[in-house]
N, C-alpha and C positions, 0 to 999 in steps of 0.2 A: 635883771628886770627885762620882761621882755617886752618887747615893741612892734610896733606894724606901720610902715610911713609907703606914701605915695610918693613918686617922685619926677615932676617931668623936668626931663633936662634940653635945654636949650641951647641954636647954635649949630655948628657944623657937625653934626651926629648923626647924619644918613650915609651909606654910603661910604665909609670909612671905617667900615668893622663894629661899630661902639658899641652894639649889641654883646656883639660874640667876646671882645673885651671884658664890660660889664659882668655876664655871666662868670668868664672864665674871676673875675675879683670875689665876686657873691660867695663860688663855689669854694674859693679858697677860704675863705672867710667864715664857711657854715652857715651860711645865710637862705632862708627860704626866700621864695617869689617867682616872680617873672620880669623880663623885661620884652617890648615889643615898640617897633615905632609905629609913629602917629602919619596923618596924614596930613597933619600943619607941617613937618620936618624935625617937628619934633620926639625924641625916646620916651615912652614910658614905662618906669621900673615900678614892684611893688614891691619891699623888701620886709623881712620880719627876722626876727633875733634879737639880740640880747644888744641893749643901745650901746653900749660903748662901742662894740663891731660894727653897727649900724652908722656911728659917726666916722668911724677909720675908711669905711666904704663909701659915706660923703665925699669928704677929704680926698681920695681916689677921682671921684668922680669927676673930681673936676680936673682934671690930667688924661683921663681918657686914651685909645691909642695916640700914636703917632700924628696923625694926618687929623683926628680932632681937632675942634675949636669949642669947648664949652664958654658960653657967652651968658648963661644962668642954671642955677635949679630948686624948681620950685615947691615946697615940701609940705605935704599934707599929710597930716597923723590919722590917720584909718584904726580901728576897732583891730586887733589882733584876731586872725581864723589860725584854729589850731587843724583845720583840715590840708594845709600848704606842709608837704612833704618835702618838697626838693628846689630846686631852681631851677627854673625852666628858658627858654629864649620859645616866645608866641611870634608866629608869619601871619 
């Protein structure tokens, strides 16, 4: 079943890779989106694939690199685009 979720994650996530992380999880995983940070300090990913994947890169997420601190994240179900090809990291 496939899926499309929002996700902003919260916490020590600037500045510490979590982007380049993130992706490098997505990509292993077969996951479409993006991820990009916010200007609150907070990441925002959009992730699409098949939920169960979707959930294991949850579960991920909140481990992050190293030097990470995820303190939340907060998950909004978005309408699935079948135009998202790849996983991208947005500057």
């Amino acid at each position: 079943m496939n899926r499309m979720v929002k996700l902003i994650i919260q916490g020590k996530v600037q500045g510490v890779s979590y982007r380049r992380w993130f992706a490098q999880q997505a990509e292993e995983l077969e996951l479409k989106g993006y991820v990009k940070n916010l200007t609150t300090g907070e990441v925002e990913a959009l992730v699409a694939g098949d939920e169960l994947i979707i959930e294991e890169l949850l579960q991920r997420s909140w481990l992050g690199p190293s030097r990470a601190e995820v303190s939340g994240i907060i998950q909004t179900p978005v309408q699935p685009d079948a135009h998202l090809k790849e996983f991208k990291i947005l500057y």
